[in-house]
Backbone as XML, in Angstrom:
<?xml version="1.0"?>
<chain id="A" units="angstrom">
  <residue number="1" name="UNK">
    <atom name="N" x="-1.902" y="11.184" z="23.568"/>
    <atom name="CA" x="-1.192" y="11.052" z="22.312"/>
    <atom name="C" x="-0.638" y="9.635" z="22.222"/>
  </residue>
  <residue number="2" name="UNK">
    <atom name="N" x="-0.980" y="9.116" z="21.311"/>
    <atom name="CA" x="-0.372" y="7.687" z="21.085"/>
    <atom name="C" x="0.794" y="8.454" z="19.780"/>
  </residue>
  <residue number="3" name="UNK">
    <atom name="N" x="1.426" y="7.568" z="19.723"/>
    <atom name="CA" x="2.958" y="7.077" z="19.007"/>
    <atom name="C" x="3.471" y="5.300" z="18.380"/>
  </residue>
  <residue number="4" name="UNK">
    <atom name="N" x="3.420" y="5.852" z="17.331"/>
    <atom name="CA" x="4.239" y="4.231" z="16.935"/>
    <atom name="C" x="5.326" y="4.492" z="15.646"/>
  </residue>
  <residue number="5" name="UNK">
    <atom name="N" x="6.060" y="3.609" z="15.547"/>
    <atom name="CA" x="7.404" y="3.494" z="14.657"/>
    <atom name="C" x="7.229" y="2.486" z="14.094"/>
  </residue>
  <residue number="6" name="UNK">
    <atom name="N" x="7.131" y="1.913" z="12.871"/>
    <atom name="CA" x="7.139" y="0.785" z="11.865"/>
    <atom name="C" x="8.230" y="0.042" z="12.621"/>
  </residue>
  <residue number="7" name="UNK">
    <atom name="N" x="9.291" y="0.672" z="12.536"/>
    <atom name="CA" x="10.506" y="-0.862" z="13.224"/>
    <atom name="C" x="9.904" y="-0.984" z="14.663"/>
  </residue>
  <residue number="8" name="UNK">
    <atom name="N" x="8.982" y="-0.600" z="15.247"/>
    <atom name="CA" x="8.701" y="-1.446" z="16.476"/>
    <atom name="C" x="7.730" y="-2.043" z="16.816"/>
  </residue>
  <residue number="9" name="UNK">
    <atom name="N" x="6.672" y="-1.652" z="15.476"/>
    <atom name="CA" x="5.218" y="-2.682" z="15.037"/>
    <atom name="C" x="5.697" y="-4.499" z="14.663"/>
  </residue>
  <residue number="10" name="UNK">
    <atom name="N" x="5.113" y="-5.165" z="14.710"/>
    <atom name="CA" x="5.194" y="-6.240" z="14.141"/>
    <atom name="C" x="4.415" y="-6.407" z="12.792"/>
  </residue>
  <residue number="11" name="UNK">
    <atom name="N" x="5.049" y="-7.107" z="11.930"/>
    <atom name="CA" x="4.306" y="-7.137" z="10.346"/>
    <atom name="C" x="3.134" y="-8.362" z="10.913"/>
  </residue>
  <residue number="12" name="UNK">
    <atom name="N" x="2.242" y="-8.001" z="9.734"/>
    <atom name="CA" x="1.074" y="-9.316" z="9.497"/>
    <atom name="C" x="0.984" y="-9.780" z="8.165"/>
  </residue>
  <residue number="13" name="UNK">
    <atom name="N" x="0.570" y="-10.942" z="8.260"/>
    <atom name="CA" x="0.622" y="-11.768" z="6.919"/>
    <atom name="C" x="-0.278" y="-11.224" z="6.135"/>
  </residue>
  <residue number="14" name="UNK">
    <atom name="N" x="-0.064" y="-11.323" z="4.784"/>
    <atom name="CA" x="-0.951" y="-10.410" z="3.786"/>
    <atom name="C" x="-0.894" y="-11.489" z="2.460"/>
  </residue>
  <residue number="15" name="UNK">
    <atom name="N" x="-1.817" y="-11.808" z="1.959"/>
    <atom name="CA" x="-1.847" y="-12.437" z="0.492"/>
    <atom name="C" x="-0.811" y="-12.411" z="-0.650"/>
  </residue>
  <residue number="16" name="UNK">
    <atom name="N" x="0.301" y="-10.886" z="-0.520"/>
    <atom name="CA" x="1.088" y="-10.317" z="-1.029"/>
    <atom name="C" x="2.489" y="-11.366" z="-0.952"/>
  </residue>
  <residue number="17" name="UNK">
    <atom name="N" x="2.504" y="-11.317" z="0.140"/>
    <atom name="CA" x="4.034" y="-11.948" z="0.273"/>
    <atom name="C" x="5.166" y="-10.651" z="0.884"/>
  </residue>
  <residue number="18" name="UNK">
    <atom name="N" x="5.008" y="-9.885" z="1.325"/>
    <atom name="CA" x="5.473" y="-8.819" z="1.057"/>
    <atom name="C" x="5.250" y="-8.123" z="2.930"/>
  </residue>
  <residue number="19" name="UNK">
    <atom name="N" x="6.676" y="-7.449" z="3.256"/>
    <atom name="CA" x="6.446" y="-6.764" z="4.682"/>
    <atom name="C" x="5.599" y="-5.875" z="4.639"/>
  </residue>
  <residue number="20" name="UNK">
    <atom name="N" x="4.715" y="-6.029" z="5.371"/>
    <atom name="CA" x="3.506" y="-4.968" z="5.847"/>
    <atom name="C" x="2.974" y="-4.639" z="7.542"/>
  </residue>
  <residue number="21" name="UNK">
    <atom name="N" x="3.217" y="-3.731" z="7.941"/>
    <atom name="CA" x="2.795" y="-2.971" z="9.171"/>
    <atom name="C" x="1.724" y="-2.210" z="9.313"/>
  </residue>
  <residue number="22" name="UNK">
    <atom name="N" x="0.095" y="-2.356" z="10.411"/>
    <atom name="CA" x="-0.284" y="-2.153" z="10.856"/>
    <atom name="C" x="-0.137" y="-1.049" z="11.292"/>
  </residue>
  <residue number="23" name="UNK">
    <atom name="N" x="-0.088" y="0.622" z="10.327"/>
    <atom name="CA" x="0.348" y="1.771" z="11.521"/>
    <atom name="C" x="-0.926" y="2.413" z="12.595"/>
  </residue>
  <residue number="24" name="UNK">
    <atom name="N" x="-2.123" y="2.374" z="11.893"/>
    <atom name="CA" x="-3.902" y="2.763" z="12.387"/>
    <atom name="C" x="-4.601" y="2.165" z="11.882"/>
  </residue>
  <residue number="25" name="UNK">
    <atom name="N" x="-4.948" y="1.351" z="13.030"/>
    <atom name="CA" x="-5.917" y="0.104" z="12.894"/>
    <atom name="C" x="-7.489" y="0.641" z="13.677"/>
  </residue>
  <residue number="26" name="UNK">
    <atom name="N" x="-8.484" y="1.753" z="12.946"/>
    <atom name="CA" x="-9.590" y="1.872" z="13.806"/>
    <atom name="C" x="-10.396" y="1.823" z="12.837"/>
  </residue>
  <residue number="27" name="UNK">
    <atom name="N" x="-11.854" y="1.831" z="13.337"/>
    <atom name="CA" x="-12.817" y="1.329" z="13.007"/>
    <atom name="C" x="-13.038" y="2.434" z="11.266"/>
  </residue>
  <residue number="28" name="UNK">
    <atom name="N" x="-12.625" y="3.443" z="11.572"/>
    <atom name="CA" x="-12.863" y="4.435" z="10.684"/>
    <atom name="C" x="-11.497" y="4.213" z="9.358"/>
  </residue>
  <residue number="29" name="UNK">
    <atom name="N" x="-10.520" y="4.139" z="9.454"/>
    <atom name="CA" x="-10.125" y="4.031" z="9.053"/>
    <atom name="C" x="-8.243" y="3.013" z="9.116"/>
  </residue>
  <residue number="30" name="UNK">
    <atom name="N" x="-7.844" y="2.474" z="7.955"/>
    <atom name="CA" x="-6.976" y="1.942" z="7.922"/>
    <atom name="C" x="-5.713" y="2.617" z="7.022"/>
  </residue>
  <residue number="31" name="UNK">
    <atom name="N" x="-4.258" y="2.704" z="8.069"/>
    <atom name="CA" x="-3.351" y="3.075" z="7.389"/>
    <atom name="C" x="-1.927" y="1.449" z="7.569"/>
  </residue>
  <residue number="32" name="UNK">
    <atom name="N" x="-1.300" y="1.358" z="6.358"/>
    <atom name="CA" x="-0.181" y="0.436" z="6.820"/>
    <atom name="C" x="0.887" y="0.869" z="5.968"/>
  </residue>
  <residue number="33" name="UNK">
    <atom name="N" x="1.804" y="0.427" z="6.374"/>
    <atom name="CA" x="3.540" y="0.726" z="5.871"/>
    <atom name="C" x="3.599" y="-0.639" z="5.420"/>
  </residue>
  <residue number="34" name="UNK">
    <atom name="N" x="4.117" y="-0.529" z="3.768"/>
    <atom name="CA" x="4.666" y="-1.438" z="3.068"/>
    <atom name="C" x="6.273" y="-1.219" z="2.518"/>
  </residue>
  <residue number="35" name="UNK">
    <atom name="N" x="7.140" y="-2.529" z="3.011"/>
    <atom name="CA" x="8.305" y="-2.232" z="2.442"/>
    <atom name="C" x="8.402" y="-3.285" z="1.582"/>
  </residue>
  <residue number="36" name="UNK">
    <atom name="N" x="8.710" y="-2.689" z="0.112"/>
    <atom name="CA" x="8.739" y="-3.640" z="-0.777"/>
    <atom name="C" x="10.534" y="-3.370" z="-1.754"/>
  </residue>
  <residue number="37" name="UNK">
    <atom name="N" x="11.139" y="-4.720" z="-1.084"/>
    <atom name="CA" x="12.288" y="-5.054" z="-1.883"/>
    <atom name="C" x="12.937" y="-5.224" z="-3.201"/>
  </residue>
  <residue number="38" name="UNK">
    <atom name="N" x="13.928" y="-5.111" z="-3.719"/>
    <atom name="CA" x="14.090" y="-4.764" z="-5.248"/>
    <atom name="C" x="13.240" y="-6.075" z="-5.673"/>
  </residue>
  <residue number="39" name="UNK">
    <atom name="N" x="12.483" y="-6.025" z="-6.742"/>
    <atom name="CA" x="11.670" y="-6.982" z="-7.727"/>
    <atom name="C" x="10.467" y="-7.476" z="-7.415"/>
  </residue>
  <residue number="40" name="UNK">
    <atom name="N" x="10.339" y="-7.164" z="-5.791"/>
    <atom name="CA" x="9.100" y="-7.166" z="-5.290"/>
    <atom name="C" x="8.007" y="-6.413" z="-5.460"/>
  </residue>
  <residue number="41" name="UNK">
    <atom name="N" x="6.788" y="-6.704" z="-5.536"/>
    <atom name="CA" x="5.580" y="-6.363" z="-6.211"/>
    <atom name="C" x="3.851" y="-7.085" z="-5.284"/>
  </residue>
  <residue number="42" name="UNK">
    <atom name="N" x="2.966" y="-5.955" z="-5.156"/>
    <atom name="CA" x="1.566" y="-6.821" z="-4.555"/>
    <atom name="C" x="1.190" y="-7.788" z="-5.794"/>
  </residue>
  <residue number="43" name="UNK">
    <atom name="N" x="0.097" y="-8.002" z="-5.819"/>
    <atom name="CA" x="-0.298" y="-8.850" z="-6.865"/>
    <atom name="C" x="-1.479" y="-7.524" z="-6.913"/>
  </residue>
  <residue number="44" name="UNK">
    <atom name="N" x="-1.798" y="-7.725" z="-8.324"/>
    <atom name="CA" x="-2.536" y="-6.866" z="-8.539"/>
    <atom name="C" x="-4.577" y="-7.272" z="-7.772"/>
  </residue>
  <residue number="45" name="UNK">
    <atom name="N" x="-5.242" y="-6.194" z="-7.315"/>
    <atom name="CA" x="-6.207" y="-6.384" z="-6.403"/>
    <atom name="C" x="-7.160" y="-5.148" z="-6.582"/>
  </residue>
  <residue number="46" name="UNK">
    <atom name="N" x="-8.568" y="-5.435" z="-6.131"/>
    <atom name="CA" x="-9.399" y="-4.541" z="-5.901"/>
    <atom name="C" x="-9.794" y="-4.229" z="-4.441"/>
  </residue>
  <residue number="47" name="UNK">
    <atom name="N" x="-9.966" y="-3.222" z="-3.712"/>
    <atom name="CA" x="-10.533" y="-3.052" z="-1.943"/>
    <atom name="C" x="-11.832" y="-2.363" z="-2.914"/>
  </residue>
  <residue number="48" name="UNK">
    <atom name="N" x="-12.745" y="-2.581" z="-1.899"/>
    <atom name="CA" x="-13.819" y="-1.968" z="-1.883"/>
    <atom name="C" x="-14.134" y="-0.545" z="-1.353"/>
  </residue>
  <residue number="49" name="UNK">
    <atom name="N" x="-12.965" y="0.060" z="-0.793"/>
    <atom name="CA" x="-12.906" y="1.549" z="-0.101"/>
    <atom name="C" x="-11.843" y="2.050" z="-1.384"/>
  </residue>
  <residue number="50" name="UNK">
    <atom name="N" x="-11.884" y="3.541" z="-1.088"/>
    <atom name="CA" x="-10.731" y="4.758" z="-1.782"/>
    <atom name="C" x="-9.419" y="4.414" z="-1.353"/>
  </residue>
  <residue number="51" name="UNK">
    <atom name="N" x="-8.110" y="4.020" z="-1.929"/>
    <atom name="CA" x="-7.153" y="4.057" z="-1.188"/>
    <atom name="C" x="-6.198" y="5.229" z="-2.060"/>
  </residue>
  <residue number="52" name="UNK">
    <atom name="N" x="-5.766" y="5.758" z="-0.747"/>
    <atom name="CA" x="-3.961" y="6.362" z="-1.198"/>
    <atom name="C" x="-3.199" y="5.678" z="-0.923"/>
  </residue>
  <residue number="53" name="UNK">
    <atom name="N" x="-1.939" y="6.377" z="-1.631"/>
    <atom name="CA" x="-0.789" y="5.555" z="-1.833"/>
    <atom name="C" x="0.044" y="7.064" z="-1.472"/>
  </residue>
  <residue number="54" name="UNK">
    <atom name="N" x="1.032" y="6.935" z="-0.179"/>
    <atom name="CA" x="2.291" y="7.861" z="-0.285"/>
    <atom name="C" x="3.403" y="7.542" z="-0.257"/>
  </residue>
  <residue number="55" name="UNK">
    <atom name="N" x="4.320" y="7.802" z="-1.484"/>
    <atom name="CA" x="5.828" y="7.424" z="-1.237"/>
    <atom name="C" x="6.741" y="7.749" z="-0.378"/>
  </residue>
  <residue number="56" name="UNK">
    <atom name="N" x="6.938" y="7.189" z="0.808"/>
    <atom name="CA" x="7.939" y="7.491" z="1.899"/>
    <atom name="C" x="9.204" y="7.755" z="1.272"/>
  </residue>
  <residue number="57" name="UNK">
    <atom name="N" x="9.538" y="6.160" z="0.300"/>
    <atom name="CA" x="10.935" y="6.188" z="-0.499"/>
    <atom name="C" x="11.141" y="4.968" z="-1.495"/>
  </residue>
  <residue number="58" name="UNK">
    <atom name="N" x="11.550" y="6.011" z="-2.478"/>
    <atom name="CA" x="11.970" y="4.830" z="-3.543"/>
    <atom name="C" x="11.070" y="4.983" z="-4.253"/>
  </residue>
  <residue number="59" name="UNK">
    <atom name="N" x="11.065" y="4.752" z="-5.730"/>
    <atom name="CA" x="10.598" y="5.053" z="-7.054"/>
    <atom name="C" x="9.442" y="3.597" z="-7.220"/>
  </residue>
  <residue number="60" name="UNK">
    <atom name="N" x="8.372" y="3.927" z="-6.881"/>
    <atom name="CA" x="7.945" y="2.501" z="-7.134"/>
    <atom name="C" x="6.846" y="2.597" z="-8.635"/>
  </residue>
  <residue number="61" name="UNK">
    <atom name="N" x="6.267" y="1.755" z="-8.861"/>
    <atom name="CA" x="5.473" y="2.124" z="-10.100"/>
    <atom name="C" x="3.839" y="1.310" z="-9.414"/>
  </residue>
  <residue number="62" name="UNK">
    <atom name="N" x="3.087" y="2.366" z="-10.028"/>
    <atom name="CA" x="1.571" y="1.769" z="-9.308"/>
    <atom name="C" x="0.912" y="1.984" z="-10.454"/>
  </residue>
  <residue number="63" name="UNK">
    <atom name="N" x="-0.125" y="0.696" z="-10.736"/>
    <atom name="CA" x="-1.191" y="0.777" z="-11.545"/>
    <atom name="C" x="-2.416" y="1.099" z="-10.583"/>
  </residue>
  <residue number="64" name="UNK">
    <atom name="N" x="-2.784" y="1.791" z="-11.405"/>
    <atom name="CA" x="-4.316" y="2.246" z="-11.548"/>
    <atom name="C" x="-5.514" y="1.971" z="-12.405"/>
  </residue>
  <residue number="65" name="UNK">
    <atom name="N" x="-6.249" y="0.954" z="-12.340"/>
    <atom name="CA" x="-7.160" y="0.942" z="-13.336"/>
    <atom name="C" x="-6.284" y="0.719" z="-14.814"/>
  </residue>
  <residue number="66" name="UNK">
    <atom name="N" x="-6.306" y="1.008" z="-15.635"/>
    <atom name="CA" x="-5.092" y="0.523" z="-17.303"/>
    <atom name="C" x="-4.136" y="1.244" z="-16.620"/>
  </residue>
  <residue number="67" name="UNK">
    <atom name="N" x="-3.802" y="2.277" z="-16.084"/>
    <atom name="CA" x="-2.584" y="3.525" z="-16.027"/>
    <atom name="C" x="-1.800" y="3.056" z="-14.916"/>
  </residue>
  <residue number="68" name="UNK">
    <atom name="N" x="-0.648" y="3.059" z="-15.533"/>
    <atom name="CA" x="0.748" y="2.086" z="-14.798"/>
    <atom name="C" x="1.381" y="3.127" z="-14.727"/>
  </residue>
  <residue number="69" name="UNK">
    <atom name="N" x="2.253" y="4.143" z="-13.875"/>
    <atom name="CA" x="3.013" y="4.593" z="-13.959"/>
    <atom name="C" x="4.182" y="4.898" z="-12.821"/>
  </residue>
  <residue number="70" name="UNK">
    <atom name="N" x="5.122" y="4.849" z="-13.047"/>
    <atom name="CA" x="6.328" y="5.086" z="-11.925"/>
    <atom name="C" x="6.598" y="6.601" z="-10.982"/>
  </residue>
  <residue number="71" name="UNK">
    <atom name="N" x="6.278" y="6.589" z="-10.054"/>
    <atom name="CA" x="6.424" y="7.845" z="-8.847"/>
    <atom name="C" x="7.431" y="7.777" z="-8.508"/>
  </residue>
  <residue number="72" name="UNK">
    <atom name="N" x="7.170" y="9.040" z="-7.289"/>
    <atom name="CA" x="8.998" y="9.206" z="-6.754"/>
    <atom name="C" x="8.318" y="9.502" z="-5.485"/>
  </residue>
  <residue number="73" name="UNK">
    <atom name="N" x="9.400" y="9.560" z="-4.202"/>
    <atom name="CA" x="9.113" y="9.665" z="-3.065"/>
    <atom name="C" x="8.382" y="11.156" z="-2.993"/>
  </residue>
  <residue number="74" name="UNK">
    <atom name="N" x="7.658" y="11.447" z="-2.240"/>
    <atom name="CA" x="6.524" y="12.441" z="-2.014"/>
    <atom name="C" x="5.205" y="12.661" z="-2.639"/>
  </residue>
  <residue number="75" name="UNK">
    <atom name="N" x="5.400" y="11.680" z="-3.250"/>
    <atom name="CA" x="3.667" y="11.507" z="-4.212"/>
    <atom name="C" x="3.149" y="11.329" z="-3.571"/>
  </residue>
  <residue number="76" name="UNK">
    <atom name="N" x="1.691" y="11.443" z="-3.751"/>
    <atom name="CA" x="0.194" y="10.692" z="-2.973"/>
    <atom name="C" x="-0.260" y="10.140" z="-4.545"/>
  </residue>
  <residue number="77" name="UNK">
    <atom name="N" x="-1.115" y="9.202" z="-4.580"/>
    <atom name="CA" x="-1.698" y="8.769" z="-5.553"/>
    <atom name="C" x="-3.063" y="8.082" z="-5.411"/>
  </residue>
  <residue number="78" name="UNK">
    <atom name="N" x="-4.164" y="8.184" z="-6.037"/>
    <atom name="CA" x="-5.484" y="8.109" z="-5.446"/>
    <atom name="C" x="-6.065" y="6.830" z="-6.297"/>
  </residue>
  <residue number="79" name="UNK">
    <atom name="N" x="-6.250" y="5.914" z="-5.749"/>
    <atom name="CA" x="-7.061" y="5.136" z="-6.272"/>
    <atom name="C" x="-8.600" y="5.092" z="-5.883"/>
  </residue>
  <residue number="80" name="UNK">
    <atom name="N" x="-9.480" y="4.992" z="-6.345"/>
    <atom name="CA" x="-11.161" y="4.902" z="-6.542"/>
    <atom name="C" x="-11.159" y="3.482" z="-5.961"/>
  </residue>
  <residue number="81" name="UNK">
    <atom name="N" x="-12.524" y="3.593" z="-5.250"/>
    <atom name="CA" x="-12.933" y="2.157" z="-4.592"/>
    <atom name="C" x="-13.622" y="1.269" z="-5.886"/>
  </residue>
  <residue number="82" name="UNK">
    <atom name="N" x="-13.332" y="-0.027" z="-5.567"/>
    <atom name="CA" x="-14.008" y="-1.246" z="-6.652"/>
    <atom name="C" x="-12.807" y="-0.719" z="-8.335"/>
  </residue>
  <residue number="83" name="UNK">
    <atom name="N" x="-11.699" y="-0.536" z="-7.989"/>
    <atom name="CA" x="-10.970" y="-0.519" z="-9.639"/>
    <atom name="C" x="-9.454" y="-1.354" z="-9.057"/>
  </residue>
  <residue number="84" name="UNK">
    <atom name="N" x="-9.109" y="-1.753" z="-9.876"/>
    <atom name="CA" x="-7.834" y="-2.654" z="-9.698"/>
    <atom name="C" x="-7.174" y="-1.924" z="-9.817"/>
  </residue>
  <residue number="85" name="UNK">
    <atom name="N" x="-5.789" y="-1.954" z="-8.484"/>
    <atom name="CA" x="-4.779" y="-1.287" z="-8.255"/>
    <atom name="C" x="-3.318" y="-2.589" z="-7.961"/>
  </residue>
  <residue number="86" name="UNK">
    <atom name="N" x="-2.371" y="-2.180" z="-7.957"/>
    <atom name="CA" x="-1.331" y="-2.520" z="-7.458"/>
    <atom name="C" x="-0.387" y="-1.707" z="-7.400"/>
  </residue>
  <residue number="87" name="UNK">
    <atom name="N" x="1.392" y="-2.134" z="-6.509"/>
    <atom name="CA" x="2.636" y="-1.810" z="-6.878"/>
    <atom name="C" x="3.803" y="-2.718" z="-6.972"/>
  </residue>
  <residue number="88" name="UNK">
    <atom name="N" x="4.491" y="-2.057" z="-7.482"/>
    <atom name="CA" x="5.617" y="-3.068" z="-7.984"/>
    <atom name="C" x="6.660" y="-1.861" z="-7.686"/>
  </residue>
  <residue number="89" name="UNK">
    <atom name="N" x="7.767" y="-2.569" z="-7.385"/>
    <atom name="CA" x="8.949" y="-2.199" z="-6.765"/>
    <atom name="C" x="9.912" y="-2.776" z="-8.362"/>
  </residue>
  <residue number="90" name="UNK">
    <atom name="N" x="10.004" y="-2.423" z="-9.239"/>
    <atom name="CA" x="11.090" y="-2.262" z="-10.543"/>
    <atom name="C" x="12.427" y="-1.968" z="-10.685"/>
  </residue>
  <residue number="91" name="UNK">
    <atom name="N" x="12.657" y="-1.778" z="-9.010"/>
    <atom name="CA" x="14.046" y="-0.930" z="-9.463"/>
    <atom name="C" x="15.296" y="-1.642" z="-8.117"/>
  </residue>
  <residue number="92" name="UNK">
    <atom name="N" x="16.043" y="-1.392" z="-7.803"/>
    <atom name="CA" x="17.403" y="-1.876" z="-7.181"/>
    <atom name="C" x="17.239" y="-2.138" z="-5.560"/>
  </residue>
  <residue number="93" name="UNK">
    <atom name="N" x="16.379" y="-0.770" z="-5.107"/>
    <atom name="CA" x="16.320" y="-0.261" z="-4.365"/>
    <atom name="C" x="15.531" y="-0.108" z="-3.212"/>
  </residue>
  <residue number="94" name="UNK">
    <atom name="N" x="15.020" y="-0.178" z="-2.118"/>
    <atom name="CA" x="14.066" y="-0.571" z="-0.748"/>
    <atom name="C" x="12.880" y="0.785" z="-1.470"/>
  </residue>
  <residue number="95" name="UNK">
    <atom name="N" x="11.654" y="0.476" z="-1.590"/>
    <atom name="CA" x="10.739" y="1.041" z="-1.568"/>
    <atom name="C" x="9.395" y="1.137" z="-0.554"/>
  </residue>
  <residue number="96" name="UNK">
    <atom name="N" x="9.080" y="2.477" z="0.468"/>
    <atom name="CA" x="8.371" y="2.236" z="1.496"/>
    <atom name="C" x="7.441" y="3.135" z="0.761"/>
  </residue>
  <residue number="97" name="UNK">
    <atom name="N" x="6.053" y="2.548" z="1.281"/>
    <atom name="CA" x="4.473" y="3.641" z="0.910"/>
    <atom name="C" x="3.824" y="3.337" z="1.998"/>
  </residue>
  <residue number="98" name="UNK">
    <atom name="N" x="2.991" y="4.584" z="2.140"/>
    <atom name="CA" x="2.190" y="4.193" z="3.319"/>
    <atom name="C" x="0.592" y="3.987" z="2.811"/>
  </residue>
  <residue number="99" name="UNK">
    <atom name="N" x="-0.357" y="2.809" z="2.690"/>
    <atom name="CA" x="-1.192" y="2.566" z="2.470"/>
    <atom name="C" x="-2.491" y="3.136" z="3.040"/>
  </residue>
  <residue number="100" name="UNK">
    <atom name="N" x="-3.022" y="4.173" z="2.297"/>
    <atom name="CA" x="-3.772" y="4.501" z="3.540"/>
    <atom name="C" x="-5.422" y="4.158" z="3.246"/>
  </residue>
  <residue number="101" name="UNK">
    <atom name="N" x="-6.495" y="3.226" z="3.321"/>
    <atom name="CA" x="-7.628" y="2.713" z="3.217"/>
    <atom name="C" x="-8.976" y="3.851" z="3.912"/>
  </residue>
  <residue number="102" name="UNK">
    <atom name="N" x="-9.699" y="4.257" z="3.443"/>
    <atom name="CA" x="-10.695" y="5.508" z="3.753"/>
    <atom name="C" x="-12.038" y="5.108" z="3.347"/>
  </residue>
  <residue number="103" name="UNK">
    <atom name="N" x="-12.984" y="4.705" z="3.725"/>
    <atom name="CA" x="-12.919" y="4.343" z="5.145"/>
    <atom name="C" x="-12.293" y="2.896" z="5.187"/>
  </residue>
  <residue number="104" name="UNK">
    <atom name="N" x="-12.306" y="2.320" z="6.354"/>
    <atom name="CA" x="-11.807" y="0.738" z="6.701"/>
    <atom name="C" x="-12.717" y="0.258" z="6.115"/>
  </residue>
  <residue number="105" name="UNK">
    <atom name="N" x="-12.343" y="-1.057" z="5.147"/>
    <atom name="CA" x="-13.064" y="-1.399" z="4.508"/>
    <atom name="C" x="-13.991" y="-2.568" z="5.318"/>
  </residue>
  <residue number="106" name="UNK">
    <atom name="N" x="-14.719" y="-3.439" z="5.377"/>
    <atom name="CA" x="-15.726" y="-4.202" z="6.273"/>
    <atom name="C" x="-15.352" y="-5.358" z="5.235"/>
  </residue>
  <residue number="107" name="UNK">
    <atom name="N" x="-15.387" y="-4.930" z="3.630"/>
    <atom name="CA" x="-15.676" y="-6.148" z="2.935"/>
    <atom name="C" x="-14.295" y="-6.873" z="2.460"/>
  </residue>
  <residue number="108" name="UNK">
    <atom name="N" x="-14.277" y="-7.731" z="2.327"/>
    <atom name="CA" x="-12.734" y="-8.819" z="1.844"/>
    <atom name="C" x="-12.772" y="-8.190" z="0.467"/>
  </residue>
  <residue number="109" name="UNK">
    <atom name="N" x="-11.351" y="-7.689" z="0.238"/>
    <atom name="CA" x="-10.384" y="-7.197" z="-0.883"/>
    <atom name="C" x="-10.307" y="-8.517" z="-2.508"/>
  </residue>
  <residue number="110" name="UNK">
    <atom name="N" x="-10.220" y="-8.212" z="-2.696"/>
    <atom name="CA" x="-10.393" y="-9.357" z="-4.143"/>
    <atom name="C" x="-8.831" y="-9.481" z="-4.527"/>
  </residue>
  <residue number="111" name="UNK">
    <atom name="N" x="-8.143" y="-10.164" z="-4.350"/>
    <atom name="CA" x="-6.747" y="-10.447" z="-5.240"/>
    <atom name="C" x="-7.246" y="-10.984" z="-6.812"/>
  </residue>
  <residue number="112" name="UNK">
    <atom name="N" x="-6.430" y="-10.728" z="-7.664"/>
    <atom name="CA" x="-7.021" y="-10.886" z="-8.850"/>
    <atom name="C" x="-5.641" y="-12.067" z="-9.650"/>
  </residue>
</chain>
């Protein structure tokens, strides 16, 4: 059994600007923890794999393809591979999601 805790991962640099953790890094698939601060936001982007999105905490708002809309902690939210996604953090408050990439993608992500 392996084990890990976001506060004891180290973040990696991301195009975003934005804290991001490494939680499953294998060949099959990729998961990471994003904490995004009041007004903080990704830039909006395409991956070439399916990603979810789960709200650990905090109300964040995620586009999908045209559809922008604001969640609450316990959502999952599904984005389709090759469609522009982002999130934005809109509100006061520390917002964590856990990114989860299905399969790991091979090909470089497009920031837009």
């Amino acid at each position: 059994m392996e084990i890990r805790n976001y506060n004891n991962l180290g973040n990696f640099a991301n195009p975003h600007g934005i804290q991001s953790t490494k939680m499953y890094d294998k060949e099959h698939a990729l998961i990471m923890h994003l904490l995004l601060k009041a007004g903080e936001g990704l830039k909006p982007h395409i991956t070439p794999v399916d990603v979810a999105f789960y709200v650990l905490e905090g109300s964040p708002t995620i586009l999908v393809g045209e559809e922008k809309v604001k969640v609450k902690k316990d959502d999952i939210i599904e984005s389709p591979k090759d469609i522009v996604h982002c999130i934005y953090n809109e509100t006061d408050k520390d917002v964590r999601v856990l990114v989860m990439k299905l399969p790991k993608p091979v090909a470089a992500t497009k920031i837009l």
